[in-house]
Z-matrix of the N, CA and C atoms (Angstrom, degrees):
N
C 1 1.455
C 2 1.538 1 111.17
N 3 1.433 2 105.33 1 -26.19
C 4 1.805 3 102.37 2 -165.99
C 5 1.877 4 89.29 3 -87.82
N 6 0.913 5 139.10 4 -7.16
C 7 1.320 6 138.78 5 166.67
C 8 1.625 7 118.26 6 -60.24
N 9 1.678 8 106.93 7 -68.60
C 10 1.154 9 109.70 8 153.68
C 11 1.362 10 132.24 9 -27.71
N 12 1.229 11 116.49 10 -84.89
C 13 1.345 12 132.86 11 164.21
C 14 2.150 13 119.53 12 -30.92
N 15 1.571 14 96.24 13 -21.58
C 16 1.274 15 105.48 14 174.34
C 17 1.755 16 112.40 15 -76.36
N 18 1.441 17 89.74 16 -36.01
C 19 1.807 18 110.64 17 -159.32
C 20 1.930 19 80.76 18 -59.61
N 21 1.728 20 99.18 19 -68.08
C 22 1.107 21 106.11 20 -149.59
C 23 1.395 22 120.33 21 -58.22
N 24 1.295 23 107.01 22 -28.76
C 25 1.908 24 115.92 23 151.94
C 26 1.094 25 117.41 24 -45.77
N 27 1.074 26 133.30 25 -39.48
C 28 1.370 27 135.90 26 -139.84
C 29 1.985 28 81.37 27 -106.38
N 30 1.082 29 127.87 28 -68.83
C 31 1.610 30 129.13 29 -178.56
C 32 1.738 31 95.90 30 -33.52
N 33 1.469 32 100.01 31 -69.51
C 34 1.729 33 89.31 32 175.53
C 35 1.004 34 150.32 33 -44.97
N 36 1.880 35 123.44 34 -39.56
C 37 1.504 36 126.33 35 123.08
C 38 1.255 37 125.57 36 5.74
N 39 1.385 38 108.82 37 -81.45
C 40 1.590 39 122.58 38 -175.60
C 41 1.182 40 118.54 39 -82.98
N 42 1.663 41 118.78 40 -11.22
C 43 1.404 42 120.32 41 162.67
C 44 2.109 43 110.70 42 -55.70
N 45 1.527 44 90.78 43 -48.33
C 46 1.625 45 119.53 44 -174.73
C 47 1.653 46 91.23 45 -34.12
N 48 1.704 47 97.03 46 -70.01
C 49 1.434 48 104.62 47 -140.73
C 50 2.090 49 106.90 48 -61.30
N 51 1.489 50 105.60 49 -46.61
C 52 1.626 51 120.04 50 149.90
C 53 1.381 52 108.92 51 -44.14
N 54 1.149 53 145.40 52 -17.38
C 55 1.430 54 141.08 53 -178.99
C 56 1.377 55 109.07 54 -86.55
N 57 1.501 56 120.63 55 -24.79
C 58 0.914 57 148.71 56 -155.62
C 59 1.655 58 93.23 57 -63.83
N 60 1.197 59 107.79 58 -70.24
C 61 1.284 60 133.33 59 -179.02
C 62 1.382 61 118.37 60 -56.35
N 63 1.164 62 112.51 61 -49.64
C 64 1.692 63 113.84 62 -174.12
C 65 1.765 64 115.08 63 -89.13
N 66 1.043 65 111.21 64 148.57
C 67 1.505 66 121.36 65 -164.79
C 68 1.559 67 87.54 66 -77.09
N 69 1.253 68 155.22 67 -46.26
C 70 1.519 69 143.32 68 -117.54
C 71 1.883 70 69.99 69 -114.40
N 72 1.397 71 152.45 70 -38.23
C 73 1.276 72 138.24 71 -154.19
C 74 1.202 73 114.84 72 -110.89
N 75 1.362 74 122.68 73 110.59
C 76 1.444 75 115.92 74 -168.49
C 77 1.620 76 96.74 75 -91.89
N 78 1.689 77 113.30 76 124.81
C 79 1.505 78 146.83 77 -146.81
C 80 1.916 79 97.63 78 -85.88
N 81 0.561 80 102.87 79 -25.48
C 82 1.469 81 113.30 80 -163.36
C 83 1.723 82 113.24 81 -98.05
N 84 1.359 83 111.80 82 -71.50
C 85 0.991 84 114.17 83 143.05
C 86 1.576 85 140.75 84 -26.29
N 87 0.960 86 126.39 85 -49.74
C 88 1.555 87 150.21 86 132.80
C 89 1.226 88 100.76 87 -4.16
N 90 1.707 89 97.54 88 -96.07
C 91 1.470 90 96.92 89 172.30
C 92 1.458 91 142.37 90 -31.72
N 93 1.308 92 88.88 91 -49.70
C 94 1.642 93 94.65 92 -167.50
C 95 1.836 94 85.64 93 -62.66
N 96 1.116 95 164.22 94 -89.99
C 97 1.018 96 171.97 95 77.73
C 98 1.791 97 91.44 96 115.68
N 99 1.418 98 93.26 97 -61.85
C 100 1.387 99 103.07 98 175.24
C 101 1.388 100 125.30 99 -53.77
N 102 1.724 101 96.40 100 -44.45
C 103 1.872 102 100.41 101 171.09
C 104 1.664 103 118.19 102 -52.02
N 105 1.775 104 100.91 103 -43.22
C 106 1.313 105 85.83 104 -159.38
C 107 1.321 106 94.08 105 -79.73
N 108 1.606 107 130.30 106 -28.84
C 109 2.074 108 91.59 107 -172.89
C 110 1.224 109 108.25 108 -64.39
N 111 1.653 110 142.47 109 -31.37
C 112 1.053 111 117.35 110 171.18
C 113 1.795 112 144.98 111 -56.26
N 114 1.756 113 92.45 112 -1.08
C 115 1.570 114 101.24 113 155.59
C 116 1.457 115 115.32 114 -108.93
N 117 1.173 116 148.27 115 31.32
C 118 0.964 117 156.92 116 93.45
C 119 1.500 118 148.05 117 -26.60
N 120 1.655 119 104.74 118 -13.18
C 121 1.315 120 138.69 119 163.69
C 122 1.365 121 101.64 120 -74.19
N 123 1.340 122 130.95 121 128.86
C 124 1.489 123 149.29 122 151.00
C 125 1.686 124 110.15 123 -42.79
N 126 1.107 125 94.99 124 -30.19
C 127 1.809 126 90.92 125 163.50
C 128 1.387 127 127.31 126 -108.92
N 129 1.317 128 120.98 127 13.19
C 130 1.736 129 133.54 128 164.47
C 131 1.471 130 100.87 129 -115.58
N 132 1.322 131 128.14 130 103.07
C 133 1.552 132 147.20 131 149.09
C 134 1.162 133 102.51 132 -32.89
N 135 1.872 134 125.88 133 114.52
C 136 1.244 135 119.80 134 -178.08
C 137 1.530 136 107.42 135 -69.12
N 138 1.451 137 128.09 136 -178.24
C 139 1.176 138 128.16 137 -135.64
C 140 1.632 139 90.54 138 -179.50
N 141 1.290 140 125.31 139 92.37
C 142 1.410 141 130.30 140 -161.36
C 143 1.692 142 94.34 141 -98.30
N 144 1.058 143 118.84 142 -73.87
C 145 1.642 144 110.49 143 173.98
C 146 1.450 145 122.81 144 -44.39
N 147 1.461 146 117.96 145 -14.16
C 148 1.031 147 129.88 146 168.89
C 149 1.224 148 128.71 147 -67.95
N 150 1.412 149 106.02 148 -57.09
C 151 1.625 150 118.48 149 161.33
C 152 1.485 151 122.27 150 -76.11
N 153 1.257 152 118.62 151 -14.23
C 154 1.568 153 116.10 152 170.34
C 155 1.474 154 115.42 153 -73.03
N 156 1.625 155 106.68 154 -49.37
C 157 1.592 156 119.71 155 -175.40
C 158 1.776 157 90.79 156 -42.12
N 159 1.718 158 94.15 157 -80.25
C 160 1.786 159 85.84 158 179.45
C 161 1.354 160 172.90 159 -105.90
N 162 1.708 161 77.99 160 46.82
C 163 1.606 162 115.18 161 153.71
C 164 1.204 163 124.40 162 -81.67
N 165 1.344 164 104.70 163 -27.72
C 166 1.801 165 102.41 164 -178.15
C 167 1.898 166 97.60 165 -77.81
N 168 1.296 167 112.61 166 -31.83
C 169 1.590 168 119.24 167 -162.24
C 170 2.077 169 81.66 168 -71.44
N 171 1.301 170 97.05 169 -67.58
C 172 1.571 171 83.44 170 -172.07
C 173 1.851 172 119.24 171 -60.25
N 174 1.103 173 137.24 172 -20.73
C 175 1.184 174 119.02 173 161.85
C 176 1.510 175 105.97 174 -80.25
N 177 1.055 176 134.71 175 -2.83
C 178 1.609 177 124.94 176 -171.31
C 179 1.926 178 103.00 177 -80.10
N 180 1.928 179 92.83 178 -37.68
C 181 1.890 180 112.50 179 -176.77
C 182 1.686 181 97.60 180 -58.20
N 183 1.249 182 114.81 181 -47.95
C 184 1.507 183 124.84 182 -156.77
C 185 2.207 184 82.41 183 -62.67
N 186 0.999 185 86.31 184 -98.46
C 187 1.714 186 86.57 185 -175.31
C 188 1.384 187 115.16 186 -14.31
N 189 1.482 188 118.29 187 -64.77
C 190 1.432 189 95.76 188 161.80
C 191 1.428 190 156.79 189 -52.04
N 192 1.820 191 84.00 190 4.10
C 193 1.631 192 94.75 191 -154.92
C 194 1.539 193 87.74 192 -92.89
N 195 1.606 194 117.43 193 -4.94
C 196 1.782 195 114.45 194 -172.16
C 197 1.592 196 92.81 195 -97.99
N 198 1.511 197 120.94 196 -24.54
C 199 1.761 198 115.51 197 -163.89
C 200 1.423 199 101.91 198 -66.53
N 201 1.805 200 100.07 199 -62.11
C 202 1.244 201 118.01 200 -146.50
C 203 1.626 202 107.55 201 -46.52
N 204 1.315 203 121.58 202 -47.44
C 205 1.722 204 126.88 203 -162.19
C 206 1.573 205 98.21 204 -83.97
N 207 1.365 206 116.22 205 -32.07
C 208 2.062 207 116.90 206 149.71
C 209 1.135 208 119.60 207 -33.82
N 210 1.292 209 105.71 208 -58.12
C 211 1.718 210 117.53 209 -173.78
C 212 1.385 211 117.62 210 -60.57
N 213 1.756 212 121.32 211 -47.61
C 214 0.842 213 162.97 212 133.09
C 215 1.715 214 111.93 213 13.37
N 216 1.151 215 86.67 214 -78.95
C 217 2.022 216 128.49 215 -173.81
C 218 1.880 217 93.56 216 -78.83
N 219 1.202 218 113.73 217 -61.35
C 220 1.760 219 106.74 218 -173.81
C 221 1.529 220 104.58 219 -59.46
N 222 1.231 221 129.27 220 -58.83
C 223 1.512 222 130.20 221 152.88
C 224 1.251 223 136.58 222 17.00
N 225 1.381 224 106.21 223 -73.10
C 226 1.586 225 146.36 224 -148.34
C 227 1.931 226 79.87 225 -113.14
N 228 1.428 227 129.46 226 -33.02
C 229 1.727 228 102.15 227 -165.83
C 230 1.585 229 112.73 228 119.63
N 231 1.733 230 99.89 229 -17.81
C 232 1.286 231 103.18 230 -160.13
C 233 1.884 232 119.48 231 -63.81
N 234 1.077 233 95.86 232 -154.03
C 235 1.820 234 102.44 233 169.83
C 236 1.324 235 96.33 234 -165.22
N 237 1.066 236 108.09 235 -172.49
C 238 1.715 237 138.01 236 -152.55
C 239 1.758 238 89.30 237 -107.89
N 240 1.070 239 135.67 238 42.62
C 241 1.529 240 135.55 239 164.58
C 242 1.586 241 79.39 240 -132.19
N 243 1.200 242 149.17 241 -33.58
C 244 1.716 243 151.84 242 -147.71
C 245 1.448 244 88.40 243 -95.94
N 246 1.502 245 119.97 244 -50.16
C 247 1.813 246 106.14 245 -165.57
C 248 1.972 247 86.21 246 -83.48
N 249 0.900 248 127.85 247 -36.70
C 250 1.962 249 109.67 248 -153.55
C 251 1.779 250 84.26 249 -78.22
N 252 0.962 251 123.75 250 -24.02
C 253 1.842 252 124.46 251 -179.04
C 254 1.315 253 104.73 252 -74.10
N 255 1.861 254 118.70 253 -40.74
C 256 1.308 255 107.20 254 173.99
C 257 1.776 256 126.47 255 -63.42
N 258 1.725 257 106.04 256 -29.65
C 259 1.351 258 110.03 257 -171.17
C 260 1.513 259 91.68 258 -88.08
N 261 1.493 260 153.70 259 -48.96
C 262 1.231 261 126.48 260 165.89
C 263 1.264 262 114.34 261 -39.94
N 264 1.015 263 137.33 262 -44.62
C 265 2.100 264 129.41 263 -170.25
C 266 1.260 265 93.44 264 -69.11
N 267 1.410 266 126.11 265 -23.90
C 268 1.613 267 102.32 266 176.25
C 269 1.841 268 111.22 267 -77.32
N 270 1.366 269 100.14 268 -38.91
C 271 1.715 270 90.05 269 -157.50
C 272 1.801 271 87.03 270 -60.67
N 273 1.278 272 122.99 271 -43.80
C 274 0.960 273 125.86 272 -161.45
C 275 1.804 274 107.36 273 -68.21
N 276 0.899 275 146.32 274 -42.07
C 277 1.448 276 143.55 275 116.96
C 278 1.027 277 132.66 276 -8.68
N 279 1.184 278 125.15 277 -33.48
C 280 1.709 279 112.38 278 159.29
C 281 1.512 280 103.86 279 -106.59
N 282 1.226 281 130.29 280 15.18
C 283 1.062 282 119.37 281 174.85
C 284 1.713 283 116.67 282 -108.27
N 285 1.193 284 92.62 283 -17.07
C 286 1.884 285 114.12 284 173.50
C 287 1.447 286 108.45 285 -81.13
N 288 1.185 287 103.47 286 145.21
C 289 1.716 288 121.03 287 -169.36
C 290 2.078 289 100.55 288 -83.36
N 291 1.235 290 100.56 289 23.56
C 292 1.506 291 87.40 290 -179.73
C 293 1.445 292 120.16 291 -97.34
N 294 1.125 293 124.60 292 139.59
C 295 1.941 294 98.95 293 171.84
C 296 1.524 295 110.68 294 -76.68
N 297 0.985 296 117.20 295 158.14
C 298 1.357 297 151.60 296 -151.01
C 299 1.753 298 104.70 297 45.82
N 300 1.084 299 124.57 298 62.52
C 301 1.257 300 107.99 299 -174.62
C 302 1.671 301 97.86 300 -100.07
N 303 1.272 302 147.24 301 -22.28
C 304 1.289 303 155.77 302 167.44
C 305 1.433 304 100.85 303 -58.08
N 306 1.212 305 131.02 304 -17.54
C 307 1.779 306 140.94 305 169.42
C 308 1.456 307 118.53 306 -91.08
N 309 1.795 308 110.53 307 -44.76
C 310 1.291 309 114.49 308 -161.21
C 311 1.379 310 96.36 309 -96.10
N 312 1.521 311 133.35 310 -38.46
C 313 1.180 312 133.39 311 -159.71
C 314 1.719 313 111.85 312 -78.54
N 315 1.010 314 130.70 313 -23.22
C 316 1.546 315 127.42 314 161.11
C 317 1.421 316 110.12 315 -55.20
N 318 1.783 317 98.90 316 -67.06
C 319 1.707 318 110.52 317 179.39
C 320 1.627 319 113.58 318 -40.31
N 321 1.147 320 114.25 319 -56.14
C 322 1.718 321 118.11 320 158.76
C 323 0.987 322 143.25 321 -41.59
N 324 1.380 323 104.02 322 -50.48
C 325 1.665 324 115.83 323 162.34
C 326 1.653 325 125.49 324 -70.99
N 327 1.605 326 108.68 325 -22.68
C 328 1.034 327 108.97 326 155.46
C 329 1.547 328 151.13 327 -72.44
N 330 1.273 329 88.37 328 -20.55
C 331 1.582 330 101.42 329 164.55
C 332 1.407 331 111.42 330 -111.47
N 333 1.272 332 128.54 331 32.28
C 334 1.377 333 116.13 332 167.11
C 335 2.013 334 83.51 333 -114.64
N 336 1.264 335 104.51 334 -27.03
C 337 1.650 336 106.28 335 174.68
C 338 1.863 337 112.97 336 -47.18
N 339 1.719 338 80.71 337 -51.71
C 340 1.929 339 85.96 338 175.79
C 341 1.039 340 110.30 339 -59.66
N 342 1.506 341 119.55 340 -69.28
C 343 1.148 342 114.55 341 172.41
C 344 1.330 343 154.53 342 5.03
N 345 1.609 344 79.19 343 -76.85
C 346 1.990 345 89.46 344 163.14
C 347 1.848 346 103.01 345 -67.35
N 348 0.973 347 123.30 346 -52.22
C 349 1.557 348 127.55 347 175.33
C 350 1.654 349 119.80 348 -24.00
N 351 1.874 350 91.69 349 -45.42
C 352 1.891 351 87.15 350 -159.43
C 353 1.815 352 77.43 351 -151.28
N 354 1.124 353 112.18 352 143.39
C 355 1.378 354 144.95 353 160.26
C 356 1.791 355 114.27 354 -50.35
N 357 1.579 356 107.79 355 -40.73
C 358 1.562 357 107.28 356 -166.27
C 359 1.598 358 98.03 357 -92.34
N 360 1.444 359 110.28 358 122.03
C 361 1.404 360 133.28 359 159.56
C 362 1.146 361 113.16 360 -18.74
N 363 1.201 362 103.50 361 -80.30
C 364 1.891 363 141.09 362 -162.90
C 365 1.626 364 87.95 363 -47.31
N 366 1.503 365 126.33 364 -73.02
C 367 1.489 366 135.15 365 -149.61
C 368 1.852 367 97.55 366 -70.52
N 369 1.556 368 104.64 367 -60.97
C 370 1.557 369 110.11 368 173.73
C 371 1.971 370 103.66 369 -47.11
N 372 1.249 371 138.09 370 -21.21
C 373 1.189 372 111.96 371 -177.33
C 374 1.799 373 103.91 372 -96.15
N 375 1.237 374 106.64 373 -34.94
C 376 1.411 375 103.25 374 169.61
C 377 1.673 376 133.43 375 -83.43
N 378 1.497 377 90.98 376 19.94
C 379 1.605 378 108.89 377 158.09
C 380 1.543 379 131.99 378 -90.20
N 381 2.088 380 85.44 379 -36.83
C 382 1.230 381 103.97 380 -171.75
C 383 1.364 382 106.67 381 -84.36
N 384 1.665 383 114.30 382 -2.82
C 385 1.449 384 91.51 383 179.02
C 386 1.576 385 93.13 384 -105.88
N 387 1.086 386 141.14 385 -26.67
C 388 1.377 387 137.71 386 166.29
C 389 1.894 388 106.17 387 -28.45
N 390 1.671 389 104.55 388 -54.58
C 391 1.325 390 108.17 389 -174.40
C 392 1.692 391 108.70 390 -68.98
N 393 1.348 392 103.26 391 -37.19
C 394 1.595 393 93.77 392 173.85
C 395 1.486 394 112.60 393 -75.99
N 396 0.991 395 165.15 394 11.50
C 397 1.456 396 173.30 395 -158.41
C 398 1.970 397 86.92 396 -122.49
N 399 1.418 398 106.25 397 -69.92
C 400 1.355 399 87.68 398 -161.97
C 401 1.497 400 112.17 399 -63.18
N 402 1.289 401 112.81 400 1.70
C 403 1.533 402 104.13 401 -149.18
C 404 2.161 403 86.96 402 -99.15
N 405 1.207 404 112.05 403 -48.95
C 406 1.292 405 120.85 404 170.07
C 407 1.316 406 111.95 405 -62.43
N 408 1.339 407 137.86 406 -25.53
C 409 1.732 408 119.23 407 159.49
C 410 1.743 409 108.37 408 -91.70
N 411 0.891 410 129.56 409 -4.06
C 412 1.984 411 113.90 410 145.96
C 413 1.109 412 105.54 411 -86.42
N 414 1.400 413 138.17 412 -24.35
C 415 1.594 414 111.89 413 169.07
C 416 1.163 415 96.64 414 -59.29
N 417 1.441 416 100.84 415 -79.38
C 418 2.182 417 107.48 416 -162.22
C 419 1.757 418 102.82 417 -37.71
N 420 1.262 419 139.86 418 -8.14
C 421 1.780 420 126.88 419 167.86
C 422 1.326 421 98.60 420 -87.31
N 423 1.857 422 117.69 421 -39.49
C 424 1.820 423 96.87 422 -154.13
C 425 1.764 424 83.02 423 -90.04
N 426 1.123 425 131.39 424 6.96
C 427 1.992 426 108.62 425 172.44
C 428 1.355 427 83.48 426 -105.69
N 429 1.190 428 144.59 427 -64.11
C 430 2.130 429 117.43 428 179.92
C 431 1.408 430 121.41 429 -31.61
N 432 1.567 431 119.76 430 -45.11
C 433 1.775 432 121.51 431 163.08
C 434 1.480 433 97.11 432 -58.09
N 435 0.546 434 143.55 433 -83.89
C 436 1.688 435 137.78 434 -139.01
C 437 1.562 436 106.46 435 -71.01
N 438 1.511 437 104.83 436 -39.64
C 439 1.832 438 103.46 437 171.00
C 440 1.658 439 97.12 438 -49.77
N 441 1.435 440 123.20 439 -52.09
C 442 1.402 441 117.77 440 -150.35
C 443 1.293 442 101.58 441 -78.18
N 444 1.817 443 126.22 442 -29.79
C 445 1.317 444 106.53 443 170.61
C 446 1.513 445 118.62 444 -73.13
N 447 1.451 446 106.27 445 -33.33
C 448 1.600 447 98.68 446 167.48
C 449 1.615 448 123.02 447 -37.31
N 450 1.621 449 114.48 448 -39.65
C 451 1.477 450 118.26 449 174.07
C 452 1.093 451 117.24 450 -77.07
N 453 1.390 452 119.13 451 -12.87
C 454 1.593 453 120.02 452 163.07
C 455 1.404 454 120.14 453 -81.26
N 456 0.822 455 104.04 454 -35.26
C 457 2.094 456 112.21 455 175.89
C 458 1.968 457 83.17 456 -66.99
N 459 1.306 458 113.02 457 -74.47
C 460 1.453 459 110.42 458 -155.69
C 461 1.877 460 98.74 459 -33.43
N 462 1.308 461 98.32 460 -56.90
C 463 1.718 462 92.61 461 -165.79
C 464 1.721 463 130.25 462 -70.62
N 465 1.830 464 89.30 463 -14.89
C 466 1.589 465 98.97 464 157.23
C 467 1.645 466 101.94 465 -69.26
N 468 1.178 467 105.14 466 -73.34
C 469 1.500 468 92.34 467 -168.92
C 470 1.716 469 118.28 468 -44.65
N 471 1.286 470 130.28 469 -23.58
C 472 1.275 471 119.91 470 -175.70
C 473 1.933 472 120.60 471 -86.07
N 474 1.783 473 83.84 472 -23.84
C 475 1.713 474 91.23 473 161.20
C 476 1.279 475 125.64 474 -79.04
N 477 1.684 476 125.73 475 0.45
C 478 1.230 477 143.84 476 173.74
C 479 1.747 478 124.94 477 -108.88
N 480 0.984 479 81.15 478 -26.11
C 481 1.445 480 96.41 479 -175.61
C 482 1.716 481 114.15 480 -21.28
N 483 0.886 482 115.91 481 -53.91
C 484 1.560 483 111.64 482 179.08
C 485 1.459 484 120.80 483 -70.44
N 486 1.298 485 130.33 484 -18.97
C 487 1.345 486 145.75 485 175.15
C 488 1.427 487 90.26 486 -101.56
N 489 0.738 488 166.57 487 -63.77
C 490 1.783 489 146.23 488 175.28
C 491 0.913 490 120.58 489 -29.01
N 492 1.546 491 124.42 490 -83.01
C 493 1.088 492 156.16 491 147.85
C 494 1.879 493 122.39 492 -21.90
N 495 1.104 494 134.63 493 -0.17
C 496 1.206 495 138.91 494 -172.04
C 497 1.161 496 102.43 495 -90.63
N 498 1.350 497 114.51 496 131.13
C 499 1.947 498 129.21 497 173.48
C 500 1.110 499 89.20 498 -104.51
């Protein structure tokens, strides 16, 4: 059973860190998700301050993960056609065969967001990059949380390793 329960930690991990990236998966959360089934294993000693400390850190990332690209977008001039244009250019960005499209497709979608919003070029492009700025520093926090819980699962699992792992 603690095998299972390893796998399925371990999928969640890497769900986290891919969550990271996509607007619909909150990255952090994820993770933590992952921590706790891995104390749920008969061979990981649950760890209550353990999982509280970073649960509060991962719901604290999630909330920020709605401010930061707000902040971002109000900044720059933007509006709320600049952030829902930025999270379409993403799905649509990783879903397009282009390289860098996880870069270009927010920035794109964000100013076609202004765009439709406001008539002036000039203001709609310096919204859309306001929205892309915020939108690339909550990614770059929720993939640093999830790298760091990833190093926390790794070092649980490596301080366990023999009680996990036992056939």
């Amino acid at each position: 059973m603690d095998i299972i329960l390893f796998i399925i930690a371990t999928f969640l991990m890497l769900l986290g860190i891919i969550g990271s990236f996509l607007p619909i998966l909150p990255g952090p959360l994820t993770s933590w998700v992952g921590l706790l089934i891995i104390h749920f294993t008969k061979a990981v000693p649950m760890n209550k301050s353990f999982l509280t400390i970073t649960l509060v850190v991962a719901v604290f990332f999630w909330f920020l993960d709605y401010i930061i690209p707000a902040m971002g977008t109000k900044r720059f001039g933007g509006s709320r056609y600049g952030l829902i244009g930025t999270s379409i250019g993403l799905i649509i960005g990783l879903i397009a065969p282009i390289p860098g499209g996880i870069i270009l497709g927010p920035f794109a979608g964000a100013l076609i967001g202004e765009l439709i919003n406001k008539s002036d070029s000039k203001t709609a492009t310096k919204a859309a990059f306001g929205s892309f700025i915020g939108f690339l520093t909550s990614t770059f926090i929720k993939f640093v949380a999830a790298i760091i819980y990833l190093g926390l699962f790794i070092s649980i699992i490596w301080n366990y390793k023999n009680t996990i792992f036992q056939f």
